[in-house]
Backbone as ProteinMPNN parsed JSONL, in Angstrom:
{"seq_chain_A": "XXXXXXXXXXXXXXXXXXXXXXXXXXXXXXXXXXXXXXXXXXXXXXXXXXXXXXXXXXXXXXXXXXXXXXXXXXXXXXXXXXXXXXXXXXXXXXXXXXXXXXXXXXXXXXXXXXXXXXXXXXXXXXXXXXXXXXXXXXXXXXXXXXXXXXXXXXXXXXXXXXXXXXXXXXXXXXXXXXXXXXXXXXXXXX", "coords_chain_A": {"N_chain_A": [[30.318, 18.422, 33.124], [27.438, 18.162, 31.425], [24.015, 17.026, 29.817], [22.21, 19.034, 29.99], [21.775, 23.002, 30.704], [21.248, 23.421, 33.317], [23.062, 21.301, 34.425], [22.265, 19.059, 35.839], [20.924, 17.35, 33.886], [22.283, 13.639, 32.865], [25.227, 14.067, 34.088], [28.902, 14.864, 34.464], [31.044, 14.781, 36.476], [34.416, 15.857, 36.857], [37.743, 15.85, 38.693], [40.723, 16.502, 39.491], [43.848, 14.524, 38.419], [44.311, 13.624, 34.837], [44.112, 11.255, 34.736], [41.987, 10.427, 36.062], [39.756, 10.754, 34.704], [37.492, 9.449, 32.801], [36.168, 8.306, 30.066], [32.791, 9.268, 27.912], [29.354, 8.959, 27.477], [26.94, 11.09, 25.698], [23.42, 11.81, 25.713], [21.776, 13.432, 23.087], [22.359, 16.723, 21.256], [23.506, 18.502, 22.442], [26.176, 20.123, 24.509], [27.027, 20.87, 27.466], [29.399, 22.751, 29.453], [31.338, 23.184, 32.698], [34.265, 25.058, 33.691], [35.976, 24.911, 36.69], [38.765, 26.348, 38.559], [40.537, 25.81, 41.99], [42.458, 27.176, 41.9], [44.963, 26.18, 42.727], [47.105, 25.162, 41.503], [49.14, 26.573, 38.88], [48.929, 25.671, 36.082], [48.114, 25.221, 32.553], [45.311, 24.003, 32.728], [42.148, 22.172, 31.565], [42.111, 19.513, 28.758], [39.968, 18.25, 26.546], [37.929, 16.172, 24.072], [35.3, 16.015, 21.562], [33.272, 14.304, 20.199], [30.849, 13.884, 17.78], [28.37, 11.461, 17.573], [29.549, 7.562, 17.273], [31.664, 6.336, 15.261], [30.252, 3.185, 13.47], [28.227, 2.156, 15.43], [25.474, 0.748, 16.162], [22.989, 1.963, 16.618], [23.602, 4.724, 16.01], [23.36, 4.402, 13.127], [21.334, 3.149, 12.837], [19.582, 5.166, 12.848], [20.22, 6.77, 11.697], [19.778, 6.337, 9.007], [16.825, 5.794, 9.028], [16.121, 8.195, 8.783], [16.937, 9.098, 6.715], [15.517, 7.664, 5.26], [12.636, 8.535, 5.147], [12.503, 10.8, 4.178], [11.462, 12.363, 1.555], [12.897, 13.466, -0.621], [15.552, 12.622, -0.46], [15.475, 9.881, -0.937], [15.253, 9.462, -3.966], [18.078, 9.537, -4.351], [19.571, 7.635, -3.306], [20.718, 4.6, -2.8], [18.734, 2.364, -3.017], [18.866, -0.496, -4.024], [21.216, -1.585, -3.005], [21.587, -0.853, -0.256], [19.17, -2.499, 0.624], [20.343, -4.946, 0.25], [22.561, -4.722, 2.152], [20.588, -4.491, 4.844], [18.912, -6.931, 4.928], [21.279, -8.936, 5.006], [22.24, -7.565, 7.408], [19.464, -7.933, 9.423], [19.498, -10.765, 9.516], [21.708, -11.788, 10.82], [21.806, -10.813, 13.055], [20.442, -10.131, 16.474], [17.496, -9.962, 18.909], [16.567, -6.578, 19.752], [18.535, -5.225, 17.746], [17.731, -6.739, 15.743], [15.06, -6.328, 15.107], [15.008, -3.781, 14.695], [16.54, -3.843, 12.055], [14.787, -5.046, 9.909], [12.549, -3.29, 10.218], [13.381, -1.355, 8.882], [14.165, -2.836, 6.278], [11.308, -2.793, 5.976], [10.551, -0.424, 5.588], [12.063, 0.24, 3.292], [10.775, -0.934, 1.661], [8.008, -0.153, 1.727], [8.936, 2.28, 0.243], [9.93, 2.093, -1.942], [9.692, 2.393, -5.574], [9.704, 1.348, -7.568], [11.168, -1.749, -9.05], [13.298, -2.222, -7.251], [14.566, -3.762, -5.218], [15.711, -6.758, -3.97], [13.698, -9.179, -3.433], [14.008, -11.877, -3.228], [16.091, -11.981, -1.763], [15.074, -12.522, 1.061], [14.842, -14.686, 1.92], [16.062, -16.415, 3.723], [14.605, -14.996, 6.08], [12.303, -15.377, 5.789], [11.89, -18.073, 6.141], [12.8, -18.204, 8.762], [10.367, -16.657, 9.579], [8.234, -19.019, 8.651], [9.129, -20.739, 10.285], [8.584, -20.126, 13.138], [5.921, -19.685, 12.833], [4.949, -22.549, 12.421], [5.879, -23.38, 14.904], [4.12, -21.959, 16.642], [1.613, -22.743, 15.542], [1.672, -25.498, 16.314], [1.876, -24.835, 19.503], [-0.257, -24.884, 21.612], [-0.454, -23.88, 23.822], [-0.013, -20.875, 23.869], [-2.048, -19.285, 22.55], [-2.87, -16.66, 20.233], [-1.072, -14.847, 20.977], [1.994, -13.479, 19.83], [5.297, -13.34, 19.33], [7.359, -9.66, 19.406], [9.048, -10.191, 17.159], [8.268, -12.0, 15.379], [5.84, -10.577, 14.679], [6.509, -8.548, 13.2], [8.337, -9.719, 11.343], [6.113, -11.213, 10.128], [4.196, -8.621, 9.221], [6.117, -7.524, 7.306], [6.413, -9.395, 5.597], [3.361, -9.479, 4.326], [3.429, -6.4, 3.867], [4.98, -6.598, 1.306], [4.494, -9.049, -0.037], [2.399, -8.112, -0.721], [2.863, -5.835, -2.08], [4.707, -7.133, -4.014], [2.443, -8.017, -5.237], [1.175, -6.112, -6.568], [3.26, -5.323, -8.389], [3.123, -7.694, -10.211], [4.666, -10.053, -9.602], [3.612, -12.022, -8.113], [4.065, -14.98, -8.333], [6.726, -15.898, -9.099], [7.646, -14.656, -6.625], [7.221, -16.269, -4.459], [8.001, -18.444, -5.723], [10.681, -18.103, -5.33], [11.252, -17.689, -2.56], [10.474, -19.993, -0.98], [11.753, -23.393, -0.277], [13.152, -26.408, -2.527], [12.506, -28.754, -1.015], [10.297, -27.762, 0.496], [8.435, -27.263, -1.546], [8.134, -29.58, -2.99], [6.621, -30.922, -1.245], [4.089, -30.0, -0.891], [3.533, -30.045, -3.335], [3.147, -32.826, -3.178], [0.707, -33.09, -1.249]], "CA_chain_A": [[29.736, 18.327, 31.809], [26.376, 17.767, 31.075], [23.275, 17.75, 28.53], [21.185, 20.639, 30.312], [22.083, 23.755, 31.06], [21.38, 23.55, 34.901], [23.817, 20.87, 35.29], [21.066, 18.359, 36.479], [21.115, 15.753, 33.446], [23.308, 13.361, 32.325], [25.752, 14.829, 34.942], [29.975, 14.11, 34.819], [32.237, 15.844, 37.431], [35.924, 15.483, 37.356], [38.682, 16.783, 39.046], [42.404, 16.17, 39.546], [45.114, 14.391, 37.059], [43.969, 13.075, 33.646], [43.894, 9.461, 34.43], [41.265, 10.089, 36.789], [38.81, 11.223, 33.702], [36.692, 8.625, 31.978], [35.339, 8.452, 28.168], [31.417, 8.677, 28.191], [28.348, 9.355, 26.45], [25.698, 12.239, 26.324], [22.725, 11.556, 24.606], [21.351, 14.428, 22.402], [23.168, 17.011, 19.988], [24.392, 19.769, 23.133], [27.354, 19.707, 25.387], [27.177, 22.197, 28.668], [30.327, 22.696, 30.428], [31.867, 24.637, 32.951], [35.872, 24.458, 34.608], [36.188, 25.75, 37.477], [39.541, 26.198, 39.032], [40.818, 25.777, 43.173], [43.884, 27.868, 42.07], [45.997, 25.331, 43.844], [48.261, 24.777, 40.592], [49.545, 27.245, 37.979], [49.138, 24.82, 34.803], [46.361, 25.794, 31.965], [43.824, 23.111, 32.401], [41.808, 20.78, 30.621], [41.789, 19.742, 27.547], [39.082, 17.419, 26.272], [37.777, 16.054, 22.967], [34.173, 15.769, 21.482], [32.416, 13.658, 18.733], [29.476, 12.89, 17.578], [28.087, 9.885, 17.804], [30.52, 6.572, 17.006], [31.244, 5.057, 13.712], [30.197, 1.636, 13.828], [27.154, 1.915, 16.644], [24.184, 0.677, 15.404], [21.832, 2.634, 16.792], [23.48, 5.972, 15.411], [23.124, 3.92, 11.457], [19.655, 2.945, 12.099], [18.643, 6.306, 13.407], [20.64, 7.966, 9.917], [19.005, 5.445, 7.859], [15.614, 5.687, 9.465], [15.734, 9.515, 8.716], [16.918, 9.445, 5.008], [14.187, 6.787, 4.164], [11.691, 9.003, 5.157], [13.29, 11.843, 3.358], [11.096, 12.047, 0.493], [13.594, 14.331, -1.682], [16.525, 11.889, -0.402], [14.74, 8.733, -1.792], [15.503, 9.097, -5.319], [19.238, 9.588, -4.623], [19.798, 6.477, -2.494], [21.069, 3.167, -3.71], [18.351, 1.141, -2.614], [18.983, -2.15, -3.965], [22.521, -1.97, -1.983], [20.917, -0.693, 1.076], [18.278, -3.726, 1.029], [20.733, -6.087, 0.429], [22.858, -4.598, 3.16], [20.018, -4.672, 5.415], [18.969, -8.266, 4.726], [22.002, -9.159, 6.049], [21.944, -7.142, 9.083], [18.407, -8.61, 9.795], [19.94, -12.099, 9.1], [22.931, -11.758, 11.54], [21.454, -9.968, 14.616], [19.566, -10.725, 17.466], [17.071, -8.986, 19.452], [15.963, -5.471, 19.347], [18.623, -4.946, 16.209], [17.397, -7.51, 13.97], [14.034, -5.935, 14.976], [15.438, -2.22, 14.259], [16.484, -3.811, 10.544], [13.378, -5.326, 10.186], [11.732, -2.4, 10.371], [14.43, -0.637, 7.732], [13.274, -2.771, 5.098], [9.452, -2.569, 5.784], [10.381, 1.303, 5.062], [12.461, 0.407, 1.935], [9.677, -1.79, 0.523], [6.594, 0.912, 1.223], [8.88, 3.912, -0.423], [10.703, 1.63, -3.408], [9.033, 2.907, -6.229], [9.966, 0.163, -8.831], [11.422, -2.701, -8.649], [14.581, -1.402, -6.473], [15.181, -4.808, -4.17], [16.068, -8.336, -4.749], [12.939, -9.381, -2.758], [14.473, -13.303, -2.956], [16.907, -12.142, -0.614], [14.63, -12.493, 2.278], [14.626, -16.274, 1.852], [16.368, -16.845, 5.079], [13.731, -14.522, 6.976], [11.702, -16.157, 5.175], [12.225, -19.645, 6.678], [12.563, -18.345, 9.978], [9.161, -16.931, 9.824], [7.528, -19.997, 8.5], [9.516, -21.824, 11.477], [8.185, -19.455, 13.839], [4.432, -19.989, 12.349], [4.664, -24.108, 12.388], [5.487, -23.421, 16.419], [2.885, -21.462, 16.781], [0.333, -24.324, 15.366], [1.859, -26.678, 17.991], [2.306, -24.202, 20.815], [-1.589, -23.976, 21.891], [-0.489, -22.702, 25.293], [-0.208, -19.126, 24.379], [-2.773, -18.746, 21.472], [-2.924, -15.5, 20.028], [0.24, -13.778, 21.743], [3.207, -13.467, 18.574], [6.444, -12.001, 19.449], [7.942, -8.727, 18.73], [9.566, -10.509, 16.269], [7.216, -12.923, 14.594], [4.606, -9.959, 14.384], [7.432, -7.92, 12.841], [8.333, -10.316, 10.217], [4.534, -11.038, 9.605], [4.114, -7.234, 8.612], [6.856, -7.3, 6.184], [5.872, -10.588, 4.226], [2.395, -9.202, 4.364], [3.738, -5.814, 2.855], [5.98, -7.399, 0.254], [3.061, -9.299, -1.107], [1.176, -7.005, -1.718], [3.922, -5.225, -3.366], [4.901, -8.172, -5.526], [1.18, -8.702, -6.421], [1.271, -4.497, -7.96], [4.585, -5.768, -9.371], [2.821, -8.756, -11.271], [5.679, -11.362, -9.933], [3.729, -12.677, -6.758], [4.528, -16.747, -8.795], [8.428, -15.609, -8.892], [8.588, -14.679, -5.863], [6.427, -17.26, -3.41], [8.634, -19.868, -5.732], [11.997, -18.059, -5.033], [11.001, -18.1, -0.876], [10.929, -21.511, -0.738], [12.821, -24.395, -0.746], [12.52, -27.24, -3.255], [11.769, -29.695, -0.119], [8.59, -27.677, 0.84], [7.283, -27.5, -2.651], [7.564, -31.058, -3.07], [6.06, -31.494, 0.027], [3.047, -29.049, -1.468], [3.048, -30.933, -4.386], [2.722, -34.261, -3.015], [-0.743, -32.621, -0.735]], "C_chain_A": [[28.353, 17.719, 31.973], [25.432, 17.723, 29.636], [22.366, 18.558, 29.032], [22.314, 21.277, 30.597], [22.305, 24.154, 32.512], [22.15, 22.513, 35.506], [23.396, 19.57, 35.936], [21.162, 16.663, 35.324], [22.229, 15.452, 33.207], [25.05, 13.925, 33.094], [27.274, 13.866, 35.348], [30.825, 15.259, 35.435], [33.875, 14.773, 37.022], [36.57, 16.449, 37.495], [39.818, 16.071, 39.198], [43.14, 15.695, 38.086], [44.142, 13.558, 36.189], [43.67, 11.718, 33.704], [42.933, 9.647, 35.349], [39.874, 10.409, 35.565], [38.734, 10.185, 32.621], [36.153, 8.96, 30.647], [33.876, 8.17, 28.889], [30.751, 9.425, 27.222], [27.0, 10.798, 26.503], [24.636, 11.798, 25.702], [22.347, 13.176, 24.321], [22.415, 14.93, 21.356], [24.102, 18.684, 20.879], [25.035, 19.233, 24.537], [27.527, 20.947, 26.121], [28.476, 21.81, 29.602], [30.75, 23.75, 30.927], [33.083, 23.946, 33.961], [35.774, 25.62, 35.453], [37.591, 25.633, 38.131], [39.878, 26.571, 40.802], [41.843, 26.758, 43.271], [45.215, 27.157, 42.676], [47.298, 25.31, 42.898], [47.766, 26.049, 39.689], [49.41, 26.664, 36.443], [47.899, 25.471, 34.175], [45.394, 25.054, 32.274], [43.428, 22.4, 32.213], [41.593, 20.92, 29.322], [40.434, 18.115, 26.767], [38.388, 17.587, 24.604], [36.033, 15.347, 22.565], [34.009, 14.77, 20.701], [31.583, 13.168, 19.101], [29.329, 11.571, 17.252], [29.374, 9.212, 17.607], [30.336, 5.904, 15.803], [31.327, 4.025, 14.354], [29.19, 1.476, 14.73], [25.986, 1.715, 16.043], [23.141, 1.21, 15.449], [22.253, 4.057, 16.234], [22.931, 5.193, 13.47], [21.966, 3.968, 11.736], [19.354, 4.248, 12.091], [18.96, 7.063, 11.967], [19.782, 7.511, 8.939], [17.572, 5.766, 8.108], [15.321, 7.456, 8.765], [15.558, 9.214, 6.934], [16.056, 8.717, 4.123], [12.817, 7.58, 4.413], [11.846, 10.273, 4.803], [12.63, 11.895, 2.041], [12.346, 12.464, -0.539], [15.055, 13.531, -1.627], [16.069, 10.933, -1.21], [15.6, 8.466, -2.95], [17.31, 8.954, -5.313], [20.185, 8.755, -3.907], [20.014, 5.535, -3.166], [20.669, 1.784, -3.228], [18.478, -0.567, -2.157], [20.321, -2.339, -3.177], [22.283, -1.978, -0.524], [20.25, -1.92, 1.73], [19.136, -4.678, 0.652], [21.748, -5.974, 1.767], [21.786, -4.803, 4.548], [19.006, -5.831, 5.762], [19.965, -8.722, 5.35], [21.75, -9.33, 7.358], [20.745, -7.993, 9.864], [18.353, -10.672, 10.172], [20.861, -12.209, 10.162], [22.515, -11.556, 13.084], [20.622, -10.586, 15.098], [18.915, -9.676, 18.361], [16.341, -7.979, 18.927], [17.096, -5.131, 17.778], [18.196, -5.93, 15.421], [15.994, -7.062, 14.293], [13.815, -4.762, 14.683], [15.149, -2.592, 12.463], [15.194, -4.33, 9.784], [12.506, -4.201, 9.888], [12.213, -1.296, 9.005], [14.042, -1.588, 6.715], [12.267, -3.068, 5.414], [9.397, -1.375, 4.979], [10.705, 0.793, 3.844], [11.219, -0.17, 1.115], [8.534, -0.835, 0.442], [7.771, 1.582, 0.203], [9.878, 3.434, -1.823], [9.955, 1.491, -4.787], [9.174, 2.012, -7.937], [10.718, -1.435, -7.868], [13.149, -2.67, -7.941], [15.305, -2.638, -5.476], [14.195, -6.119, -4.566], [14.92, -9.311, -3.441], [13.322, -11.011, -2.367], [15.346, -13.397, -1.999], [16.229, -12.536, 0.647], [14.241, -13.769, 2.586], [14.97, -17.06, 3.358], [15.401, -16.402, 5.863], [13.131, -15.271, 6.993], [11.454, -17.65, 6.392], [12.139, -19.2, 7.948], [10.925, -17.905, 10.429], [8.237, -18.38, 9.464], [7.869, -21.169, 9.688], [8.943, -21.522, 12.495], [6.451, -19.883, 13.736], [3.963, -21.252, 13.005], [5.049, -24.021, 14.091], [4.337, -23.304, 16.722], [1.574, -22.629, 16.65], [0.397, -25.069, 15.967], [1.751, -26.341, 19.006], [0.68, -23.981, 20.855], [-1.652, -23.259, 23.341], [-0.488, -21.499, 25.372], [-0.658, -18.862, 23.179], [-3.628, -17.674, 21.479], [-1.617, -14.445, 20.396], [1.389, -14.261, 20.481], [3.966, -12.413, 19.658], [6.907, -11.348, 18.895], [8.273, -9.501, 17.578], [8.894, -11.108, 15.071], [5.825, -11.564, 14.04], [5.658, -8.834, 13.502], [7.891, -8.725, 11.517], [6.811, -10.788, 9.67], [4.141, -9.659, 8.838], [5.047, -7.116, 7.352], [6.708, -8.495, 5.387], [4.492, -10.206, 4.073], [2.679, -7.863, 3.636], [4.059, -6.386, 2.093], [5.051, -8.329, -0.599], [2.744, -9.07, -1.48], [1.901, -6.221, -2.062], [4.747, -5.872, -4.19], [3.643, -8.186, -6.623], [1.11, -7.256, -7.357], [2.188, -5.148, -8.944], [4.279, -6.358, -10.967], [3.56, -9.898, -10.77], [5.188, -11.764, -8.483], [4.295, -14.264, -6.969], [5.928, -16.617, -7.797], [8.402, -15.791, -7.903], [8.594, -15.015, -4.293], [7.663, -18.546, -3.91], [10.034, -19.599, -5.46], [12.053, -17.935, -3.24], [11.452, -19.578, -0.455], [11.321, -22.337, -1.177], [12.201, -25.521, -1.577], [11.949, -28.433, -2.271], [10.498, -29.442, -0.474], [8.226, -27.412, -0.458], [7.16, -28.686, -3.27], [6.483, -31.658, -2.088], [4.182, -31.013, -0.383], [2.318, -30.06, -2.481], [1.988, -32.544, -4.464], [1.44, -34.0, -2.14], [-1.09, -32.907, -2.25]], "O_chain_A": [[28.232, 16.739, 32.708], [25.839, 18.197, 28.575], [21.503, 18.816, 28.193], [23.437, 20.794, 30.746], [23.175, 24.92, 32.926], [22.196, 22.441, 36.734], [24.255, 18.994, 36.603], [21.346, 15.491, 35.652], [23.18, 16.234, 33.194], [25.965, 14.111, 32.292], [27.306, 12.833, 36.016], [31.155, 16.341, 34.95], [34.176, 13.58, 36.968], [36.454, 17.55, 36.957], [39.759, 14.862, 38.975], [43.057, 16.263, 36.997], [43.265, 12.874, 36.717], [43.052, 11.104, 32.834], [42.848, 8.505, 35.803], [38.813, 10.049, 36.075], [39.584, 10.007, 31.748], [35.721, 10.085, 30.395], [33.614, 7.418, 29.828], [31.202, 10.227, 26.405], [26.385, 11.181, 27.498], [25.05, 11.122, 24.76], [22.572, 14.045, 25.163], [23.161, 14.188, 20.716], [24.853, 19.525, 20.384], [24.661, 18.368, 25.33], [28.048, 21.944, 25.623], [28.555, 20.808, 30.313], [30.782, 24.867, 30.411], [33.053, 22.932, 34.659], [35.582, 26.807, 35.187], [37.731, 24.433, 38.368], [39.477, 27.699, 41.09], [42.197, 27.221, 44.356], [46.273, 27.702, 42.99], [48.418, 25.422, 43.396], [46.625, 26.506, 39.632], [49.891, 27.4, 35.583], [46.976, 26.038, 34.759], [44.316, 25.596, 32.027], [44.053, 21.395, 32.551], [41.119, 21.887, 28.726], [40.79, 16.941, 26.862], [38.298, 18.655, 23.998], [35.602, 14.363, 23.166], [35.102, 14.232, 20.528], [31.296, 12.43, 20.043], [30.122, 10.784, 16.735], [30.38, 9.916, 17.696], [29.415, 5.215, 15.366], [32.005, 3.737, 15.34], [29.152, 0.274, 14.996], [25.502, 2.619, 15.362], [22.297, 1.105, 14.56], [21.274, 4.738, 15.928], [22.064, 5.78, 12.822], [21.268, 4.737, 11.074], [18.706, 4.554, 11.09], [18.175, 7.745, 11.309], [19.15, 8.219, 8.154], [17.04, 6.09, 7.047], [14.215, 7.728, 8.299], [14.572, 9.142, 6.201], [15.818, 8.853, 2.923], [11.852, 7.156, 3.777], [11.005, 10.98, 5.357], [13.348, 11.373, 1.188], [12.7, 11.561, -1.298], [15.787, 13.688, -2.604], [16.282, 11.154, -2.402], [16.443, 7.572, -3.03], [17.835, 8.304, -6.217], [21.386, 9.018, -3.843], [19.498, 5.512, -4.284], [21.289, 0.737, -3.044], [18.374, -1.33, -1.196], [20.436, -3.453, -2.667], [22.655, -2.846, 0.266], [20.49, -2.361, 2.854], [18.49, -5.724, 0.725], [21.829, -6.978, 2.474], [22.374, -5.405, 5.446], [18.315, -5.733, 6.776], [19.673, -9.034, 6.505], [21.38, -10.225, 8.117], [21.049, -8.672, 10.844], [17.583, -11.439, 10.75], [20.611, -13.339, 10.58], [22.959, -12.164, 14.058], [19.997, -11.482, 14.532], [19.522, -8.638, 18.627], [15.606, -8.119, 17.949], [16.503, -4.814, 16.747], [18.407, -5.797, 14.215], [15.348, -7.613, 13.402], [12.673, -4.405, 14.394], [14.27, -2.134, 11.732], [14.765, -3.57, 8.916], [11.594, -4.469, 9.106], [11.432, -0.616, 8.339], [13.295, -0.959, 5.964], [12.137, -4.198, 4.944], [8.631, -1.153, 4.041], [9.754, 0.773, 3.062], [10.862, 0.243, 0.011], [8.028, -0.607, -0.657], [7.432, 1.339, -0.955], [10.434, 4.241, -2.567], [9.61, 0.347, -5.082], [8.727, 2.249, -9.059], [10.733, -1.881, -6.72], [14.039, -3.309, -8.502], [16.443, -2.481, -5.032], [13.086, -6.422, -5.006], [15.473, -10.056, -2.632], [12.963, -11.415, -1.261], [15.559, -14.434, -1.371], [17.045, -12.98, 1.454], [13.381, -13.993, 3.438], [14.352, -17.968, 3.914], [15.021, -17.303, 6.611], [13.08, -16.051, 7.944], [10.692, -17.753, 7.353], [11.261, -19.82, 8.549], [10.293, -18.5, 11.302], [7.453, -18.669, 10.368], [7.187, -22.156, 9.965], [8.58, -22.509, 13.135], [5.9, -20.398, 14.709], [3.038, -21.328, 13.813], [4.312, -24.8, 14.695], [3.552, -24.201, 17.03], [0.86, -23.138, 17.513], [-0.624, -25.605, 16.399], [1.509, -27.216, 19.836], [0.23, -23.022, 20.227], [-2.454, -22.466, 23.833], [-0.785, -20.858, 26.38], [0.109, -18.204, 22.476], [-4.633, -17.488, 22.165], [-1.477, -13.319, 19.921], [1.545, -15.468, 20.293], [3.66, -11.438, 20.345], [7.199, -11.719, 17.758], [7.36, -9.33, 16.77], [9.019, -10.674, 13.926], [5.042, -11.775, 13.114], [4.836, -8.022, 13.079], [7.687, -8.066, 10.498], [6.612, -10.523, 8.485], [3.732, -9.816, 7.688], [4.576, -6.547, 6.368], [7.026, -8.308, 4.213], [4.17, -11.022, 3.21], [2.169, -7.937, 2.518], [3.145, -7.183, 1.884], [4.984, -8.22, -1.823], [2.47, -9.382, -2.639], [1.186, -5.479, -2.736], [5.455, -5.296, -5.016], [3.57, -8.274, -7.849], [1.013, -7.261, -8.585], [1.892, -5.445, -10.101], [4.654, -6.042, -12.096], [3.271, -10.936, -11.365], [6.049, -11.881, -7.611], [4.879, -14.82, -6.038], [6.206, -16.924, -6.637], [8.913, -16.848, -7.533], [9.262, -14.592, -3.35], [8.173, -19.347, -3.126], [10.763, -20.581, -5.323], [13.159, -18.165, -2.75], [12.409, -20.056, 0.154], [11.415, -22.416, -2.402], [10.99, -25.725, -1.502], [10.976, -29.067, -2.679], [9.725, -30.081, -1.187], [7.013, -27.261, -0.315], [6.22, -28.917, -4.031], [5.735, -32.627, -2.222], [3.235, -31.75, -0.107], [1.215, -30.605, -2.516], [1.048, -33.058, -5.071], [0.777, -35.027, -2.285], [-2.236, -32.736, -2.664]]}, "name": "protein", "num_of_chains": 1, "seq": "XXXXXXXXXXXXXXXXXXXXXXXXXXXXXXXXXXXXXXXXXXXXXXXXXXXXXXXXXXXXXXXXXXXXXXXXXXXXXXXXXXXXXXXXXXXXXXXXXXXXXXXXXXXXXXXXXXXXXXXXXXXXXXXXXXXXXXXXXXXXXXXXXXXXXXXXXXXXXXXXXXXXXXXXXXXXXXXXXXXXXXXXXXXXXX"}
């Protein structure tokens, strides 16, 4: 089995009894196979079972999600505000390249949300971790100028989101629903 035709990529041989044959993955959307038989035994064969992708893998969701947000004609028939609060979450939970996948899933929802479609206060936790991330930064002068994936990734989406509160009208709202009553005492008392 492979994913070319010549046999060359992605490339799984097996032969003999059933327990010697492993579960695995192909990447793409085609499956080349060919059985060949020794004749040694009289029995029919093999029998083997496909599917696409895996429920539950995160990289097939983002990749579905990633499509249907850029779906103009999908858009309207999506249930945004569930989506962005599902994906708040996700972004909230994960580590790594997925909380930098979701991350990136609502940047999209916020350019293509055409009203007021998400609970923009949810991002209160991001929130905080960027501003924690920042106040390093101001102490850390050993590597000034260099942000990580991450930090330059949440920078872009509070930097959208601004400026799609300020169209809105509710940039007050929703600078005073970000932060905590500490730091605006702390504001205050400056």
């Amino acid at each position: 089995m492979s994913s070319s035709s010549d046999f060359q990529q992605d490339r799984h041989s097996f032969s003999g009894s059933p327990q010697k044959w492993n579960d695995f993955e192909l990447p793409g959307d085609t499956l080349y196979y060919r059985f060949t038989s020794d004749m040694s035994n009289t029995e029919w064969g093999y029998k083997f079972t496909v599917t696409a992708g895996h429920l539950g893998r995160f990289q097939t969701g983002f990749e579905i999600l990633k499509q249907m947000l850029s779906e103009e004609r999908v858009l309207p028939h999506l249930p945004l505000a569930k989506i962005w609060e599902w994906q708040v979450g996700v972004a909230c939970r994960q580590t790594g390249h997925q909380r930098l996948k979701a991350i990136h899933l609502l940047l999209k929802i916020v350019q293509c949300s055409a009203q007021r479609d998400c609970d923009l206060t949810l991002l209160k936790p991001l929130w905080q971790l960027f501003t924690h991330m920042e106040n390093n930064l101001c102490h850390d002068m050993t590597k000034p100028g260099i942000l990580l994936p991450l930090h330059r990734a949440l920078a872009e989406l509070f930097f959208v989101t601004e400026n799609r509160v300020t169209e809105l009208g509710s940039l007050q709202e929703y600078l005073l629903a970000l932060n905590t009553e500490d730091h605006l005492h702390r504001c205050t008392a400056q």
